[in-house]
C-alpha positions in Angstrom: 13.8 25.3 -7.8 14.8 21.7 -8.0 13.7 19.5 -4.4 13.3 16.5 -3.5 9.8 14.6 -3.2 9.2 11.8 -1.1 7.1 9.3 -2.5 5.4 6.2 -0.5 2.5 4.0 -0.6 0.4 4.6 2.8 -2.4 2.5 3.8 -5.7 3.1 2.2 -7.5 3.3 5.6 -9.3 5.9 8.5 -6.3 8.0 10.2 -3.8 6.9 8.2 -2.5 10.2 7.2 -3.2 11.8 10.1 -0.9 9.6 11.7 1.5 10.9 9.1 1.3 14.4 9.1 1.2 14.0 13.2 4.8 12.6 12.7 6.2 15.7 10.6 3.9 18.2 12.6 5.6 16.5 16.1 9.1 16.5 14.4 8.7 20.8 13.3 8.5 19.4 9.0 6.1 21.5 7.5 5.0 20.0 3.7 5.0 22.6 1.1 2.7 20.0 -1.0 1.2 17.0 -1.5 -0.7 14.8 -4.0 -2.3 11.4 -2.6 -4.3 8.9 -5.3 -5.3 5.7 -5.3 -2.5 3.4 -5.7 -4.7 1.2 -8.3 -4.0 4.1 -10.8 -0.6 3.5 -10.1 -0.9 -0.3 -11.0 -3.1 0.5 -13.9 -0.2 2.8 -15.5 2.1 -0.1 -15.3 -0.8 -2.2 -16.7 -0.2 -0.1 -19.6 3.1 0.5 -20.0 3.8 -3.3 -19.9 1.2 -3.3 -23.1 2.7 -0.8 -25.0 6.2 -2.2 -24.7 5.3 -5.7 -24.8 7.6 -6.4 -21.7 6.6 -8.1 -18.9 8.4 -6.1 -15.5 6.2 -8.7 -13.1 4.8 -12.5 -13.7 0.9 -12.5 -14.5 0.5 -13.5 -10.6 2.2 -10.7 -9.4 -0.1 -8.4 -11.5 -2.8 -10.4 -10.1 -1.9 -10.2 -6.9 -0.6 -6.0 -7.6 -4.4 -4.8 -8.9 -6.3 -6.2 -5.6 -3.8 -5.3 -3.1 -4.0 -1.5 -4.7 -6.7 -0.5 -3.4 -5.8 -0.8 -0.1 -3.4 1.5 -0.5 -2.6 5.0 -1.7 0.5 6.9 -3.6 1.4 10.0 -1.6 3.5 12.6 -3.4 4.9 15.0 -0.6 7.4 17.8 -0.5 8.8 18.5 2.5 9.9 21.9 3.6 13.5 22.8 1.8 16.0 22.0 4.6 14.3 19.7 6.0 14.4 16.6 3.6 16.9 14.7 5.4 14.9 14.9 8.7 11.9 13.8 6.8 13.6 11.2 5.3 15.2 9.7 9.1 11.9 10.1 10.4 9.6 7.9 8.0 12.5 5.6 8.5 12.6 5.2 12.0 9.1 4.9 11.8 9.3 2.2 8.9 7.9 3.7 5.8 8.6 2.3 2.8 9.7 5.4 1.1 11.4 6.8 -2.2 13.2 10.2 -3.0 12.8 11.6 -6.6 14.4 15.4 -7.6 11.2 17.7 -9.0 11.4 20.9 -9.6 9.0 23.6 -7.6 8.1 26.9 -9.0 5.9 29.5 -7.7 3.9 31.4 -10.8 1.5 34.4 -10.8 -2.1 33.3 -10.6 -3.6 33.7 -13.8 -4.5 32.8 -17.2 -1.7 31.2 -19.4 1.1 31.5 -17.1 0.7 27.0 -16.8 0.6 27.2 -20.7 4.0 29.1 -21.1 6.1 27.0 -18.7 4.2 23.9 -20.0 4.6 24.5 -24.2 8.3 25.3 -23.5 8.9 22.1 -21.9 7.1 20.6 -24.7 8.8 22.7 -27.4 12.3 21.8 -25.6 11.2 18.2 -25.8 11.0 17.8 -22.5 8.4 15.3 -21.1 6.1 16.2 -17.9 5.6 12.9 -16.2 2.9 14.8 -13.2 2.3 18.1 -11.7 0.4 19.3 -8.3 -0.1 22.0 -7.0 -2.6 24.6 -5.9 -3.3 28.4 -6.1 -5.2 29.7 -2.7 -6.3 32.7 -3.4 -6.2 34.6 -7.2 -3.9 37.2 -5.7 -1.2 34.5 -4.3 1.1 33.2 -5.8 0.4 29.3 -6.6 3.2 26.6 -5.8 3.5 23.9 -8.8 5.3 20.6 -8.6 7.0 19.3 -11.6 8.1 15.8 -12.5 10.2 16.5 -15.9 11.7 13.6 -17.5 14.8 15.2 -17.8 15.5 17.7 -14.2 18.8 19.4 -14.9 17.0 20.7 -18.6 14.1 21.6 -16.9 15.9 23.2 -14.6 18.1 25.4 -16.9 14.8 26.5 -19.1 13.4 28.0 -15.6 16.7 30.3 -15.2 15.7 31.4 -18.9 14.8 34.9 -18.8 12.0 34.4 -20.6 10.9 31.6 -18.1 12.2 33.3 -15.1 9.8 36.7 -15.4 6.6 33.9 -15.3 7.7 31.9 -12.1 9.4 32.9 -9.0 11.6 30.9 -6.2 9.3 28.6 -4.9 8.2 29.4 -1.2 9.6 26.7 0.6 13.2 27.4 -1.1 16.0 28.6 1.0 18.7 30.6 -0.5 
């Protein structure tokens, strides 16, 4: 249940990604999942964080300089195949990505109605935050693969051994026992 995403800011431009995902295919990584956005959401979010706490994490240049250099690039969310992380993470550095690693927790729930809204209002009721999810559901008798960023990972993690959690999701796909 709990993996590790790689996170890195590719350039916004024709083939980029295909360069990417040439690298894993060439190196045997499949990716479970992805997510890719705009980076100038990304900036935008710490446009607003900054305003709601009032701190300043960057000088008014850099924010400048941070909102029209965004858009030329994009935030890519991947997770690698379980097993294959640390492969992943020596190939996008010989290769020179900038690159971070993040722990997320992966589940696998049956495809339909209300199964999201369990996981997701016991998180809430347990206090627990949801920063993003991705995911997707291929076909409505498959299984679909969610991607959880809690704010806190090991309690998130221990409310999806809970019994009650556990009969709504399974071990993710891409987990190996």
């Amino acid at each position: 249940m709990v993996r590790t995403e790689i996170s890195l800011f590719l350039k916004n431009a024709p083939g980029e990604l295909g360069k990417l995902t040439a690298l894993f295919a060439q190196a045997g990584i499949n990716i479970d999942a992805i997510t890719i956005q705009d980076a100038s959401n990304y900036v935008r979010e710490l446009f607003k964080g900054r305003g709601k706490s009032l701190k300043r994490i960057a000088s008014a240049a850099s924010y400048d300089s941070m909102s029209k250099d965004s858009a030329d690039f994009a935030l890519i969310r991947l997770l690698p195949c379980n097993g294959m992380i640390n492969q992943a993470i020596d190939l996008l550095s010989q290769h020179e990505y900038l690159f971070d690693i993040l722990p997320v927790i992966a589940i696998a729930f049956a495809n339909r109605p209300g199964e999201l809204a369990k996981v997701a209002g016991r998180l809430g009721r347990e206090g627990i935050n949801i920063h993003y999810v991705y995911g997707s559901a291929p076909d409505p008798d498959q299984r679909c693969l969610l991607v959880f960023c809690p704010d806190d990972i090991d309690r998130a993690a221990r409310i999806f051994k809970d019994p009650e959690v556990a009969g709504t999701v399974t071990q993710d796909p891409g987990h190996k026992s």
